[in-house]
NULUMTI-660086 format. One record per residue: residue number from 1; chain; x, y negated, z negated of N, C-alpha, C, O, CB in turn. Coordinates in steps of 0.1 Angstrom, whole numbers, plus 5000, padded with zeros to 4 digits. Each point is the difference from the previous one (the first is absolute). Glycine has a CB too. Layout:
<atoms>
> NUM, A, X, Y, Z, X, Y, Z, X, Y, Z, X, Y, Z, X, Y, Z;
...
</atoms>
This chain:
<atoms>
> 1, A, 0981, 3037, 6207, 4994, 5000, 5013, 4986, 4995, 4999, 4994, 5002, 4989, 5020, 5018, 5018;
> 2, A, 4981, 4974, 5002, 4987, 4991, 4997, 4989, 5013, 5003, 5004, 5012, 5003, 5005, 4959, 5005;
> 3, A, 4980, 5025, 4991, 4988, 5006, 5002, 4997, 4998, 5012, 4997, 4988, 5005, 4997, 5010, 4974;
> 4, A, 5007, 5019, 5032, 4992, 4994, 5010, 4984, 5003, 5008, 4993, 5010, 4998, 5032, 4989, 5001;
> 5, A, 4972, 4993, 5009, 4986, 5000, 4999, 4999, 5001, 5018, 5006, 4993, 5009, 4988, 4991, 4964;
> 6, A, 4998, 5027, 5029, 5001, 5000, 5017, 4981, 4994, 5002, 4990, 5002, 4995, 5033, 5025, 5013;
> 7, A, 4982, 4965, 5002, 4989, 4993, 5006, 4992, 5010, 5012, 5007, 5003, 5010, 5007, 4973, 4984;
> 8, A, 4973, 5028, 5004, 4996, 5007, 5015, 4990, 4996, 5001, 4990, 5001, 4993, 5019, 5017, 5009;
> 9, A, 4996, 4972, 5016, 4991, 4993, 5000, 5003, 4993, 5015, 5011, 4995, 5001, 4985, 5004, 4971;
> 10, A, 4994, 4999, 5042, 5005, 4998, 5010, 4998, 4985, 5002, 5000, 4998, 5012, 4996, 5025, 4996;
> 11, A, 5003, 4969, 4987, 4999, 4983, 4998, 5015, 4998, 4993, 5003, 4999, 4988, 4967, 4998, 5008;
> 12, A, 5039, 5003, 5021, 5014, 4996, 5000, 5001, 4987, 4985, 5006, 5002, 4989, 4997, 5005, 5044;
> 13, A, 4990, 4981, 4974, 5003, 4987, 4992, 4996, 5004, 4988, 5007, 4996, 4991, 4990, 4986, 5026;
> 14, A, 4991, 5026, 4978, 4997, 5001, 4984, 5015, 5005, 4989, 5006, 4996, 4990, 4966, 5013, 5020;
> 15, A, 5029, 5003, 5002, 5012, 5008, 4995, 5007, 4992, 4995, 5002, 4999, 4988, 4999, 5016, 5026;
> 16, A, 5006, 4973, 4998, 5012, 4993, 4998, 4998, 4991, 4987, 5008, 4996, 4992, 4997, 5006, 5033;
> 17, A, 4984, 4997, 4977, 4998, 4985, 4984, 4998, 5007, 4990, 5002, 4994, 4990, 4985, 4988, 5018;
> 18, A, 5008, 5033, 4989, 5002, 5008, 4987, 5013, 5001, 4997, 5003, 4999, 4989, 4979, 5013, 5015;
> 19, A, 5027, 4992, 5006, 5016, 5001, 4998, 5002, 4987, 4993, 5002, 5001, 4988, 5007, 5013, 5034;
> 20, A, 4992, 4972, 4984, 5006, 4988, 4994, 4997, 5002, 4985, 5008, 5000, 4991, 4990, 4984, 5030;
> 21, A, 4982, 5017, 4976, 5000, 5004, 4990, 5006, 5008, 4992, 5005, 4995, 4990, 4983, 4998, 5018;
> 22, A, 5013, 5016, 4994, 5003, 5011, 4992, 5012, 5001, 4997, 5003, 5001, 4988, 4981, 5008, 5020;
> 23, A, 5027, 4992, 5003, 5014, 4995, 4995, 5002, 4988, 4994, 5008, 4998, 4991, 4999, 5013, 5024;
> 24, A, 4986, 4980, 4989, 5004, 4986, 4982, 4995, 5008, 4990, 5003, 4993, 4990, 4992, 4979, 5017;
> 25, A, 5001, 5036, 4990, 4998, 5006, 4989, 5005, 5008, 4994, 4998, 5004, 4988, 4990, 4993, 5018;
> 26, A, 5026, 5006, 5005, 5008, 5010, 4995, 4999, 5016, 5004, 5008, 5009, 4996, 4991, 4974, 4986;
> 27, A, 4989, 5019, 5027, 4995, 5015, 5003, 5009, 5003, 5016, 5001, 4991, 5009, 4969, 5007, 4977;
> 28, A, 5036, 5013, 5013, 5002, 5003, 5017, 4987, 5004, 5006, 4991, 5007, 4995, 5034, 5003, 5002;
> 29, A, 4976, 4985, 5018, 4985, 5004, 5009, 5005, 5007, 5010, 5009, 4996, 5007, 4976, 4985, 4990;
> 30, A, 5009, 5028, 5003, 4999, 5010, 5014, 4984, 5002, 5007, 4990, 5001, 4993, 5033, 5014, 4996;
> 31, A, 4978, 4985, 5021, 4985, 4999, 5008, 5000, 5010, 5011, 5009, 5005, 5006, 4988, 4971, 4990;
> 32, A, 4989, 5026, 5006, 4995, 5008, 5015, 4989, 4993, 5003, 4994, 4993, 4992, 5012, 5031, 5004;
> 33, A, 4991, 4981, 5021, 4992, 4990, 5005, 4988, 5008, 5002, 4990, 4996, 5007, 5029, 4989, 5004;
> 34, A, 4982, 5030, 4981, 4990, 5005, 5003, 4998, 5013, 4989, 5008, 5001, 4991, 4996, 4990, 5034;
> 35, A, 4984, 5019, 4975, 4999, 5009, 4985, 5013, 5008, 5006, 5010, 4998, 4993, 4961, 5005, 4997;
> 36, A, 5031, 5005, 5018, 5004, 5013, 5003, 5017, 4993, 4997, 5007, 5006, 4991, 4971, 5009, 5030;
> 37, A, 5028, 4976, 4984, 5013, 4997, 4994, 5001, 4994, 4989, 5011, 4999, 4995, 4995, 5001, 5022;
> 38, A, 4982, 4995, 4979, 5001, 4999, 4982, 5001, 5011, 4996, 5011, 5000, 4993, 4977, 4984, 5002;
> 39, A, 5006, 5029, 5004, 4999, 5010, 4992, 5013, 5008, 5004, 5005, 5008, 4991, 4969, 4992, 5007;
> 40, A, 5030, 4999, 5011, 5013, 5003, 5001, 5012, 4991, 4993, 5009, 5007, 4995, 4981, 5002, 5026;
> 41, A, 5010, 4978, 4976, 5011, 4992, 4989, 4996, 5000, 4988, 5004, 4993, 4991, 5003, 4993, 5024;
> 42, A, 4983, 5021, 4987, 4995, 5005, 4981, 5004, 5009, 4997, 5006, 5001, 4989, 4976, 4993, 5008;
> 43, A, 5015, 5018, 5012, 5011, 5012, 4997, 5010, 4998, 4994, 5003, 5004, 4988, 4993, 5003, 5028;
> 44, A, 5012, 4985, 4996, 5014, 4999, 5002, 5007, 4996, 4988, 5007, 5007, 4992, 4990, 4986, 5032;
> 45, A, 4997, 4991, 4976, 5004, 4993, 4993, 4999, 4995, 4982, 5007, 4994, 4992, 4993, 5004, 5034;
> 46, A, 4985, 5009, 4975, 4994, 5000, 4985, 4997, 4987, 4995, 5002, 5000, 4988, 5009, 5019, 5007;
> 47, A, 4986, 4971, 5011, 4998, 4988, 4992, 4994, 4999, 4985, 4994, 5009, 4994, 5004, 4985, 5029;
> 48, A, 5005, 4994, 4971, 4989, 5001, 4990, 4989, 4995, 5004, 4990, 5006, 4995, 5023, 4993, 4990;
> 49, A, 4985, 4994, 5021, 4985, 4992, 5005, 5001, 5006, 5014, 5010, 5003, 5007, 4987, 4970, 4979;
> 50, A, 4985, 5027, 5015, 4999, 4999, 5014, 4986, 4986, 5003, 4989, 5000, 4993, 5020, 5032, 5012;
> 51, A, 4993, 4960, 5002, 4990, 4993, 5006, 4993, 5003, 5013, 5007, 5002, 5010, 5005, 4983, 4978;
> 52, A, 4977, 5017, 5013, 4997, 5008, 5011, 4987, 4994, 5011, 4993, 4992, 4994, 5016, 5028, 4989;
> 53, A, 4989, 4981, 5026, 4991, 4996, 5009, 4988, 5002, 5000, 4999, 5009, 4991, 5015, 4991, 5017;
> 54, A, 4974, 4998, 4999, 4993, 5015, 5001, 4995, 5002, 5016, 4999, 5011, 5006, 4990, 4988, 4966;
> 55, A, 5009, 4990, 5034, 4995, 5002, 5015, 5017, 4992, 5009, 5004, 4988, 4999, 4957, 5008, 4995;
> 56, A, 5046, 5015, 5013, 5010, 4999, 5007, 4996, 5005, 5015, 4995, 4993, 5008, 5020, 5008, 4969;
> 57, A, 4988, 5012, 5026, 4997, 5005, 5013, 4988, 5008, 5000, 4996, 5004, 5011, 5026, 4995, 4994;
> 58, A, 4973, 5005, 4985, 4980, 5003, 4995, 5001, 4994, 4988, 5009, 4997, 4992, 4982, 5027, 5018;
> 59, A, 4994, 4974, 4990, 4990, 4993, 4988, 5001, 5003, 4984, 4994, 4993, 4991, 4989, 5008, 5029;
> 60, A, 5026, 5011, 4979, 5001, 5006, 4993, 5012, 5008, 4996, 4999, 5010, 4993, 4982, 4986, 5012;
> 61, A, 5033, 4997, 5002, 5009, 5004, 5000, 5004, 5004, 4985, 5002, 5011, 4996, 5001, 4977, 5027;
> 62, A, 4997, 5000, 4971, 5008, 4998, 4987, 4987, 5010, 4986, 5002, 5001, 4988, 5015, 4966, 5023;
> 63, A, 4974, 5037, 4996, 4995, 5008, 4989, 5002, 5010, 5000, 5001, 5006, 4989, 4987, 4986, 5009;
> 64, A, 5014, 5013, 5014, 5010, 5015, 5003, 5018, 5001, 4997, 5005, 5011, 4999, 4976, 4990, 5022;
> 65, A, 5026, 4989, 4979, 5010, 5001, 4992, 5004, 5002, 4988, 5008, 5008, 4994, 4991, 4983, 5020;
> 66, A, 4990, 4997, 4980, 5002, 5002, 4984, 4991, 5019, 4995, 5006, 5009, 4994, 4990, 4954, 5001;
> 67, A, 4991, 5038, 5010, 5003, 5013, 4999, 5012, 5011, 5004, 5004, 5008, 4992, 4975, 4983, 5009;
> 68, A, 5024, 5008, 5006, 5012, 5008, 5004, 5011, 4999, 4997, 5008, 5008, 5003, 4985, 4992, 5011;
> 69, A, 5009, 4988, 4976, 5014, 5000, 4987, 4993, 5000, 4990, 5008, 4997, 4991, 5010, 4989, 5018;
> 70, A, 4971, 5016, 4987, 4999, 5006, 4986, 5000, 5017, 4998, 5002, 5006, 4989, 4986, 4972, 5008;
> 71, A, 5008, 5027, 5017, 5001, 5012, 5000, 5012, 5007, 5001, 5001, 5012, 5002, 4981, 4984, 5005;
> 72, A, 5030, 4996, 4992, 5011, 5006, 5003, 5007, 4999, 4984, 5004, 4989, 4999, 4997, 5005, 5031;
> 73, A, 5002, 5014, 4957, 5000, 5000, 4987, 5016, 4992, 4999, 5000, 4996, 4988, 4981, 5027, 5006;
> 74, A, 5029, 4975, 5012, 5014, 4993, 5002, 4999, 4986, 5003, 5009, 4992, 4996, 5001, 5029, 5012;
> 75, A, 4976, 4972, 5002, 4997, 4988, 4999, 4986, 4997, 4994, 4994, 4991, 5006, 5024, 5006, 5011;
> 76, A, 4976, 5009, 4974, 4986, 4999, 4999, 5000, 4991, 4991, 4988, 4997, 4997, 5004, 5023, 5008;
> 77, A, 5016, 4974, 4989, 4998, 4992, 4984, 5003, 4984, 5005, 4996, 4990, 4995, 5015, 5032, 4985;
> 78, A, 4997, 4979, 5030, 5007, 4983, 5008, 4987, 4996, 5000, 4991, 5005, 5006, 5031, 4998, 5013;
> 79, A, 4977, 4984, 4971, 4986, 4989, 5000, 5000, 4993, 5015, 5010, 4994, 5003, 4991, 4998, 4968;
> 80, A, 4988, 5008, 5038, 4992, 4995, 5007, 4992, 4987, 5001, 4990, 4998, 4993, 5012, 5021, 5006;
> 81, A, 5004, 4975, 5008, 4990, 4990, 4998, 4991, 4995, 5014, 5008, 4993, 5008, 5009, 4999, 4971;
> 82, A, 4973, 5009, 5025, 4995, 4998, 5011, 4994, 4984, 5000, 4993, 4994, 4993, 5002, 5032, 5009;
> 83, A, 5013, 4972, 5010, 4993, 4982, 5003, 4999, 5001, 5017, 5007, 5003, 5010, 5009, 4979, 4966;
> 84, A, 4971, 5014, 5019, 4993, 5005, 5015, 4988, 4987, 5004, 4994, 4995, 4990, 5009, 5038, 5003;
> 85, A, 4994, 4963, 5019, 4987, 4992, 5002, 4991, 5009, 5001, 4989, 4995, 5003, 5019, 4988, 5008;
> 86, A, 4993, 5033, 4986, 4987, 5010, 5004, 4991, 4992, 4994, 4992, 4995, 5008, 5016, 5031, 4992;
> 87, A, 4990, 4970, 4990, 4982, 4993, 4989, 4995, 4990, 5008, 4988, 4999, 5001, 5019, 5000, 4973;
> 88, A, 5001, 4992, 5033, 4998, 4986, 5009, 4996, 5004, 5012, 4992, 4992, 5006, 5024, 4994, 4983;
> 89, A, 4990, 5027, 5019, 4996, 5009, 5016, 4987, 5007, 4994, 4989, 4994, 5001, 5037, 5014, 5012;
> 90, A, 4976, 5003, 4980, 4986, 5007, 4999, 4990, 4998, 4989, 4990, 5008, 4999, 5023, 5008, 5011;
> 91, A, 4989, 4972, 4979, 4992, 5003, 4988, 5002, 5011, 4992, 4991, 5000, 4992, 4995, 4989, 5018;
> 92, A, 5023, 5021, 4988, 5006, 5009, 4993, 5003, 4993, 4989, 5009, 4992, 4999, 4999, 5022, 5019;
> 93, A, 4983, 4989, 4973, 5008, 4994, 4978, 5005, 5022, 4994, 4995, 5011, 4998, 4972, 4956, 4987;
> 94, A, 5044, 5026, 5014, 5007, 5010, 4995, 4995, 5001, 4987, 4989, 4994, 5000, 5031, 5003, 5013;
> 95, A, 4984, 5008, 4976, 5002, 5000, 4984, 5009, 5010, 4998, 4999, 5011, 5005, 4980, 4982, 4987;
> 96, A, 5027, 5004, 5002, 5014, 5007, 4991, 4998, 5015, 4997, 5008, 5008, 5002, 4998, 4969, 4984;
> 97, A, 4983, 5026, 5009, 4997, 5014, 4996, 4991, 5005, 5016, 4989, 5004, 4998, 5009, 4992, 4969;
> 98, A, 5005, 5003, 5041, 4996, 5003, 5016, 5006, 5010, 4995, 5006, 4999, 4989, 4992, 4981, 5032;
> 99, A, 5002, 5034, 4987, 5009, 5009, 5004, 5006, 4998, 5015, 5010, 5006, 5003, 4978, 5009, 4980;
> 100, A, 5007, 4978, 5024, 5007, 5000, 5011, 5000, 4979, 5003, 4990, 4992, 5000, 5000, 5042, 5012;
> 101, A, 5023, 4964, 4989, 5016, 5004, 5001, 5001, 5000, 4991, 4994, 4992, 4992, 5017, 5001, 5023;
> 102, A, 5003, 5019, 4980, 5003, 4994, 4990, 5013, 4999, 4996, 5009, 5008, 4998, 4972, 4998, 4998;
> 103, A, 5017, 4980, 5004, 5013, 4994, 4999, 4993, 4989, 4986, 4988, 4999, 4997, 5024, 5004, 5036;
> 104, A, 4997, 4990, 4960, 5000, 4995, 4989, 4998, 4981, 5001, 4999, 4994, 4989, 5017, 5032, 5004;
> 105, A, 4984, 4970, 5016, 4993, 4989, 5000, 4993, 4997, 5012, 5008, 5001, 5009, 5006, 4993, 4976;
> 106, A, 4975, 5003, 5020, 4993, 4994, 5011, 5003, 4986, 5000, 5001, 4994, 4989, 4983, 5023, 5010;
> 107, A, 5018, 4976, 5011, 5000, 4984, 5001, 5000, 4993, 5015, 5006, 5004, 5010, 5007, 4997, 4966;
> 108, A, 4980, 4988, 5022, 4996, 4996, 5015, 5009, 4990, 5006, 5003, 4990, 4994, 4974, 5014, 5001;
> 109, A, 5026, 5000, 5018, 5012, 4982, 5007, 4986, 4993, 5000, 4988, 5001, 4999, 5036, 5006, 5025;
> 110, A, 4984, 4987, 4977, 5011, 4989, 4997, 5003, 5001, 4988, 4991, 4997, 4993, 5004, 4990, 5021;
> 111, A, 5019, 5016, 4977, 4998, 4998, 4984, 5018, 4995, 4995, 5011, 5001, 5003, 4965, 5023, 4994;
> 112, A, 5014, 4970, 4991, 5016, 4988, 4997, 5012, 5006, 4998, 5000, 5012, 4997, 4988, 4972, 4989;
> 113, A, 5021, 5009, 5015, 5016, 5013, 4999, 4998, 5001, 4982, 5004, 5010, 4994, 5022, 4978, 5030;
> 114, A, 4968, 5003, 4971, 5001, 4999, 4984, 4994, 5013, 5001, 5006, 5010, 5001, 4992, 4963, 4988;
> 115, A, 4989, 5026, 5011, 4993, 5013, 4998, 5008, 5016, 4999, 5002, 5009, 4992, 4979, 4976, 5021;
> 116, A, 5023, 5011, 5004, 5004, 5011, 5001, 5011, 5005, 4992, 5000, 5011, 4995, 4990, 4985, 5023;
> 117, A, 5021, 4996, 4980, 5014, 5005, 4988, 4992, 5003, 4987, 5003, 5010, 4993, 5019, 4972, 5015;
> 118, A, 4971, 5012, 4991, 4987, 5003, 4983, 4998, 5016, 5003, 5005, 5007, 4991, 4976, 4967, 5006;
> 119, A, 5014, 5030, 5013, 4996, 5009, 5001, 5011, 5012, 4999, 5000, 5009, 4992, 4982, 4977, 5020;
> 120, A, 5030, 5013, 4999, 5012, 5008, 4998, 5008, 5000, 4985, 5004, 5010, 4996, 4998, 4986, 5031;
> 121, A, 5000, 4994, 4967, 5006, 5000, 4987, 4987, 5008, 4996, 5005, 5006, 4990, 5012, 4970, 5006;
> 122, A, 4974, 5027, 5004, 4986, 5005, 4989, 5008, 5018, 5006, 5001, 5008, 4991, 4964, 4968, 5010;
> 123, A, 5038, 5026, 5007, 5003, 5017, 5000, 5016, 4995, 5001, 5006, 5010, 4995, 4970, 5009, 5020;
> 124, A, 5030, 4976, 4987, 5015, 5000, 4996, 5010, 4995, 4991, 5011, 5003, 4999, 4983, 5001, 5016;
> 125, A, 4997, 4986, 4979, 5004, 4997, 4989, 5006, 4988, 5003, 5007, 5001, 5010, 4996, 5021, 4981;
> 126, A, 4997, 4965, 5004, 5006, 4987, 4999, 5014, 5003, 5004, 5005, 4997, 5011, 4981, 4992, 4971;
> 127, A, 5021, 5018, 5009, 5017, 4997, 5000, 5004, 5010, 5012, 5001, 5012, 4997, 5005, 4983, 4974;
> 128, A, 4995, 5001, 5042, 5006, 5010, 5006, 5014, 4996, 5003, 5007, 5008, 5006, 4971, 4999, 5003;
</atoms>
């Protein structure tokens, strides 16, 4: 069974071109168009990845998600990866040892599909 990775995130077309990506890669994609039904197909579904948003229906949607699935100890470990224009809207520079979000990579759109599979093979491992 492949590795799957839910997209949350309300930029229909992004979504759709992460999928093309991401399935030539071999990964199944499942998506939400927003936090509250993401955190519900994380429950559900347990992905291994999550790719996540951060400004959807508030400014700050997707920082309140990833908090809210790390607090939950059954999905707290699923690696995160936030790709977000927040740095390019507000001037917000994250760093990795931030306590808030925390989620396990920060990264800014527009970003190469290369990058990004670099990034998902780095917590899931090349051979999926």
């Amino acid at each position: 069974m492949p590795p799957k990775i839910l997209v949350i995130d309300d930029d229909i077309d992004l979504v759709e071109v992460l999928r093309i990506v991401l399935e030539s890669h071999g990964y199944e994609v499942i998506d939400a168009q927003d936090g509250d039904r993401g955190y519900l197909l994380t429950e559900r579904e347990k992905p291994d990845l999550i790719i996540l948003d951060v400004m959807m229906r508030t400014e700050d949607e997707g920082f309140y998600i990833a908090e809210k699935i790390r607090s939950q100890p059954d999905i707290a470990k699923i690696p995160i990866i936030m790709l977000t224009a927040v740095c390019q809207q507000t001037g917000y520079q994250y760093k990795i040892n931030d306590d808030i979000p925390p989620v396990d990579e920060f990264i800014e759109k527009p970003v190469m599909p290369d990058t990004l599979v670099k990034l998902i093979e780095k917590y899931l491992g090349k051979n999926n």
